[in-house]
N, C-alpha and C positions, 0 to 999 in steps of 0.2 A: 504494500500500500504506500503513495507517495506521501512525501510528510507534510504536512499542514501546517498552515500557520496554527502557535498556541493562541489560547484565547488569552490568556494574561503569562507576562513573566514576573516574577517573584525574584530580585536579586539579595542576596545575602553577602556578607564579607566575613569567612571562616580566619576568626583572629589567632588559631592555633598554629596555623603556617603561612597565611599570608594570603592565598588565594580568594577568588573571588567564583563562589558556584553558582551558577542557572538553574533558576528552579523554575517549571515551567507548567504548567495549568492547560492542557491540550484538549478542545473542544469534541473531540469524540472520547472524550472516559464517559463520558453520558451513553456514548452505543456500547460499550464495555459493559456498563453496569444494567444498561435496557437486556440486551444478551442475556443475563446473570437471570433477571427477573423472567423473562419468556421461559427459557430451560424452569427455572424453580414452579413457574403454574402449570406448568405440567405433570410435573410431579409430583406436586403435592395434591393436584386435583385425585390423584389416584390414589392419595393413602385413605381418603374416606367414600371412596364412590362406593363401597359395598357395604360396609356397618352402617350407613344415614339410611339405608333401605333392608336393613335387617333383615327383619318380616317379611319379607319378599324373597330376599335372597338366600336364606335358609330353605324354603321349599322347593324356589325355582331350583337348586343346588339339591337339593333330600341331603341337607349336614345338619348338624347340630349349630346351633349359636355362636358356640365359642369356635368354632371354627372360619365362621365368616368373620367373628372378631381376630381372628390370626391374620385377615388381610391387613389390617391398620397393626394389628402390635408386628408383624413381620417387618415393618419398618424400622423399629427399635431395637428389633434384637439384629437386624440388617448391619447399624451404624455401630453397634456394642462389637460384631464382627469385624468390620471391615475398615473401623476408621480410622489405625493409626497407620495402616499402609497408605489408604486412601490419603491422609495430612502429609506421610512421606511422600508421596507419590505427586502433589500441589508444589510443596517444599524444592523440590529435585526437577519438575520437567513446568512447573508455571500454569497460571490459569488458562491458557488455550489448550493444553494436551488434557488436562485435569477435565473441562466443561467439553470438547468433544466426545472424550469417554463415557461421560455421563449421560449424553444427549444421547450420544448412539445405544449406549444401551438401554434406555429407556424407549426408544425406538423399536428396538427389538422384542424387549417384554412385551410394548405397545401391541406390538402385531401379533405374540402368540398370542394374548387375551379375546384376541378377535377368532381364532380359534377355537375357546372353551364357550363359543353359544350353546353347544348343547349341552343340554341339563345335566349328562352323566361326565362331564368333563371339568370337574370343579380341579380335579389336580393339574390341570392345564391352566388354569386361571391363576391358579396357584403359584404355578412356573413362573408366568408371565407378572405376577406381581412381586416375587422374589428377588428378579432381576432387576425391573428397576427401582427396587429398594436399594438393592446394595449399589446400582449405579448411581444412588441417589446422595450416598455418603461421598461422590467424589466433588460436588458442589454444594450444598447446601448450608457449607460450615464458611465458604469463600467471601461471604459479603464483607465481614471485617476487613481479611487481606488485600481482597478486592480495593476497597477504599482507602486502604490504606499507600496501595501500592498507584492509585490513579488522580487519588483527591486531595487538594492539598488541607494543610493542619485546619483551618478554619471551616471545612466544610464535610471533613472526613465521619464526623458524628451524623449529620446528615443524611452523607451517602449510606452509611452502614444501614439508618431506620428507612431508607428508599429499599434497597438490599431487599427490604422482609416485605417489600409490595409483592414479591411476586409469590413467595411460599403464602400470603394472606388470600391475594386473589384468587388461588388454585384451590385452598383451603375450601373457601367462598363459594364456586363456582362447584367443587366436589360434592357440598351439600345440597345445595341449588338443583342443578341438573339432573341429578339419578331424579330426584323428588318432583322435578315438572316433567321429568321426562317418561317414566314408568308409572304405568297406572295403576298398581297393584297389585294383591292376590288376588286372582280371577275364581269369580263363585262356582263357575263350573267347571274348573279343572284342564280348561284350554289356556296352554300356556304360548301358544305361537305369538301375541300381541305383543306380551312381556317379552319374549324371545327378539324380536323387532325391534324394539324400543332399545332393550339393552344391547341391539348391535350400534344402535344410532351415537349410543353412548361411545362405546369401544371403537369401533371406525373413525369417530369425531376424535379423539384421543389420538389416537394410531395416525392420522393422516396430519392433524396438529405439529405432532412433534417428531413427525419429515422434516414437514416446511420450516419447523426449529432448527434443525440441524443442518440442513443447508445454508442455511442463512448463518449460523457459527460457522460452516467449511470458508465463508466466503468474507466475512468481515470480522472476525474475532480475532484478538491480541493478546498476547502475554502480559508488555507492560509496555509503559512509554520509555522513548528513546532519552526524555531528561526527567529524573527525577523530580515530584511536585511540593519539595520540601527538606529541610537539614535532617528529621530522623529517618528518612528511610534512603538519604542521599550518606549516610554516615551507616547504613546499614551493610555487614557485607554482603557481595554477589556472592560466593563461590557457593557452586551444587551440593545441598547436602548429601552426605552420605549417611547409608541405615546406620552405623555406630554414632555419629553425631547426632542423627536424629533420638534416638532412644537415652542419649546422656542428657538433650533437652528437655526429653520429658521428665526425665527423673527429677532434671534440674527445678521442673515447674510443680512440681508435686511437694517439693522443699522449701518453696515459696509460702510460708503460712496466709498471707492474707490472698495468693489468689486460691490457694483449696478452701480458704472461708468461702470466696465466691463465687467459686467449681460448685462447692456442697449446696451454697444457697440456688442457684440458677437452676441445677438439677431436681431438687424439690418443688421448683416452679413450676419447671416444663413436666416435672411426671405427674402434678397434679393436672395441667391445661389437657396433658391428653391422654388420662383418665375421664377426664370430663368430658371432652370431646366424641372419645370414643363408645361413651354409654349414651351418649345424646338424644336419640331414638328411643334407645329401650328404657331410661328413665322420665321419657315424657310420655310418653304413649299410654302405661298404664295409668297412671293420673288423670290424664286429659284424655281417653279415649276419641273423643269426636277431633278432634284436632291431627287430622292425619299429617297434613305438611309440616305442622308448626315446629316439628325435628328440626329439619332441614334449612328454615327459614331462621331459626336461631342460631343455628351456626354460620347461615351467611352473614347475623349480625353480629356475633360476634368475632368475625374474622374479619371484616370490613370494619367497625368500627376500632377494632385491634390495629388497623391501618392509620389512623386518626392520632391514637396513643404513643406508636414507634414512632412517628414523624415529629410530633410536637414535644414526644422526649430527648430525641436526637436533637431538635430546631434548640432547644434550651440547653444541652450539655456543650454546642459549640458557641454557643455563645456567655455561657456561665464556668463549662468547666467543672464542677462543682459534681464529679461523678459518684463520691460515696452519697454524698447526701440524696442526690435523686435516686441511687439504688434503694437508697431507705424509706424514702417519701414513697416510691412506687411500688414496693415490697410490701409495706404497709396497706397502702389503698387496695393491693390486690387479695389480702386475706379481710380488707372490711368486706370487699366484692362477694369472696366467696362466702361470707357467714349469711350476707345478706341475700345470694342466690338460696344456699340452704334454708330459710325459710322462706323466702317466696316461693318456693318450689311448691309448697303446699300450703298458698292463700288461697286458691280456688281462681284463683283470676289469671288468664294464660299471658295478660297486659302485663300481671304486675312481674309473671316469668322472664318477659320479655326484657325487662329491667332490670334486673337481677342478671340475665345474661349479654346484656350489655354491658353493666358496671364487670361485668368477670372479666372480656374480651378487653376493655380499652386499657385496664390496669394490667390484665397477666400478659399482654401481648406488647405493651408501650415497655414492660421492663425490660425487654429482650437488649436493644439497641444499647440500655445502660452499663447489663450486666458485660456484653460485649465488651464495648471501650473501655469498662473501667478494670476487667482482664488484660487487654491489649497494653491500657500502661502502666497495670504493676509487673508486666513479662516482659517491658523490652528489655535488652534487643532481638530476643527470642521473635522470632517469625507471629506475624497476627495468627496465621493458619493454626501454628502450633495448639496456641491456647485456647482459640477458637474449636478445632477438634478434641481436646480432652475434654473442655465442657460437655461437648455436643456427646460424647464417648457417657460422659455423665448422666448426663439427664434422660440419655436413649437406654443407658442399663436401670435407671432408677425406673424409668419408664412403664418398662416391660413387668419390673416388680408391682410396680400400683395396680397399673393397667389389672394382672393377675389379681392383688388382694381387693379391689375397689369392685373386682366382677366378683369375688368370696362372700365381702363384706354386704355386696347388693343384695344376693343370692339371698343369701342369710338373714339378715336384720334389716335389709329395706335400704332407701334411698334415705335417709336421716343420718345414720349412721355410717354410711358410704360417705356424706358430704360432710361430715363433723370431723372424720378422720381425715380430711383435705383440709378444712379449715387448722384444724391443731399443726398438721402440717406447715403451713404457710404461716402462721405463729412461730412457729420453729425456727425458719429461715429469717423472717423478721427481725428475731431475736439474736440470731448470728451475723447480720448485716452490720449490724453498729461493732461488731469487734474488727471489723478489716482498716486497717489505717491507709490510707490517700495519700501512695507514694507511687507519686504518679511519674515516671522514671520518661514514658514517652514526651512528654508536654518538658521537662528539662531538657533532651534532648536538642528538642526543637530551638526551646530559646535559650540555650547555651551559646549559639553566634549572634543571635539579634543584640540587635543596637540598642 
């Protein structure tokens, strides 16, 4: 690709030897990070298109329940697998080899699932959503590095809660669509309509994320030719290697206050998709007559979830101030949940509707926080790095909830399922105020300014 003018330079004077470095702001890291978000609604569309339709897809399938729930938890035990090759694998060849990988396979699961339309073929389905799970762990963790490596210091908070437009919109759209798209359990036992409808689904996916992947063969980049700021222009290049990689990790595990906010983020995220993923089956017996209303709350909560990352990110580059928003937000997201857990059972699907909105704009605005303020107690350590141990975190924590939160349902009801989320998020809460705000990236930075 020919080089472009940048849209702004950034000049610095490195008073340690004299020189004078270009830092430079290049008008397509906006198509770098557009890229990032197309790939991630793909995705992510796929981790709920089958639990938001349960009931449906237990029959149309003749499985049990918890096995259509193994399409969404297959994603967590996917990243608990694959993710620290996967962050070597970012680390070592850069975001273009990393998001073809990922695109392409997701492409290929894409197509065999177009295969499992018939009913007796659920372990084909199965195949096809295995795949691009674990292709999913090769991008999903990139928004930090991504921004880090494209956007300069003032904007790179930003970029990171843009980052989560596209796992939100997919999130969005996964609820959305099975639910206008499929019309039910049919009273008579003819399932060709559903069989139709859910090819409409799978074909629309499968042919999606072609047209994604071509358009990454064709315009996607590593990184920019001049770096867009002192710390990652003070960062070294050279290729990691697997022994480097894995003395990092140790390294970051020995960091006390980022395993405070490895432990906190992972209780976050295993409560959001705990919740996420019983969606269906804990509104439906409550609210019978309300068939869609699954579905349509987790479009509001994943779109309003959009709302929250943006406007936490738009205030951490301009405040900085990253422990205390992890705590301000950490906080409002266990008010969220105590106050879901009893609207859930006021009788009014309005007042539900509330309740999982106040869940989505808090659990999903912390993401962006918990991120950056990772990134700057691990530099110079890679964003990817710390970025994937979280993610390694919160998709093992994940898989546990997910399991005890369908025990807990099973057993004692949807009170006691969401109480055990709430003390949860109490928990993380309460370990947030122990992390101290040594914020090593933001030194970096203005270590040469003026």
């Amino acid at each position: 690709m020919s080089e472009e003018e940048p849209s702004r330079v950034e000049v610095s004077e490195e008073r340690q030897n004299g020189e004078r470095n270009e830092f430079k702001l290049y008008k397509r890291r906006w198509t770098m990070l557009a890229a990032f978000i197309l790939y991630t609604t793909s995705s992510s569309f796929q981790l709920y298109q089958y639990t938001i339709i349960a009931d449906v897809m237990t029959q149309y399938y003749q499985v049990a329940p918890i096995a259509i729930n193994w399409t969404s938890t297959i994603y967590m035990l996917a990243f608990v697998v694959a993710i620290f090759p996967a962050t070597w694998f970012y680390n070592k060849m850069g975001l273009r080899p990393s998001l073809l990988l990922a695109m392409g396979g997701t492409c290929v699961g894409a197509w065999i699932k177009v295969l499992s339309l018939r009913r007796d073929l659920f372990w084909v389905t199965m195949l096809g959503q295995t795949i691009v799970a674990l292709c999913s762990t090769y991008a999903l963790n990139i928004q930090v590095p991504l921004a880090a490596t494209w956007f300069g210091p003032k904007e790179v908070s930003t970029a990171c809660s843009i980052g989560l437009f596209g796992p939100q919109i997919g999130s969005a759209l996964g609820f959305f669509v099975p639910v206008a798209l499929v019309s039910g359990v049919p009273e008579n036992d003819d399932w060709s309509t559903v069989q139709f409808e859910l090819s409409l689904v799978f074909y629309g996916v499968a042919i999606y994320s072609t047209v994604i992947f071509v358009l990454h063969l064709i315009f996607l980049e590593s990184e920019p030719a001049t770096p867009p700021g002192n710390a990652q222009a003070s960062r070294s290049n050279d290729q990691e290697s697997v022994k480097k990689y894995i003395k990092a990790q140790f390294s970051l595990m020995k960091n006390v206050n980022f395993v405070l906010v490895f432990l906190t983020y992972s209780i976050n995220l295993a409560v959001f998709s705990a919740i996420t993923v019983f969606l269906s089956q804990m509104i439906r017996p409550i609210y019978p007559d309300t068939e869609n209303d699954a579905g349509y709350m987790g479009v509001l909560i994943t779109l309003i979830g959009i709302v929250g990352s943006v406007l936490v990110g738009f205030i951490l580059d301009r405040s900085r101030r990253y422990k205390e928003m992890n705590i301000i937000v950490y906080a409002l997201s266990t008010v969220a949940m105590v106050a879901y857990t009893f609207l859930l059972r006021s009788g009014n699907i309005i007042f539900v509707y509330v309740g999982a909105g106040l869940f989505g704009i808090t659990m999903v605005g912390y993401l962006p926080a918990a991120f950056e303020l990772a990134a700057e107690l691990t530099y110079p350590e890679p964003e990817a790095s710390s970025a994937g141990m979280m993610t390694f975190g919160c998709q093992l924590l994940s898989v546990l909830y997910t399991l005890a939160y369908g025990w807990l349902f099973e057993a004692y009801g949807d009170l006691a399922s969401n109480l055990f989320m709430s003390a949860s998020l109490l928990l993380g809460t309460v370990l947030a105020f122990f992390v101290k705000s040594d914020l090593r990236r933001q030194r970096a930075e203005n270590k040469y300014s003026k």
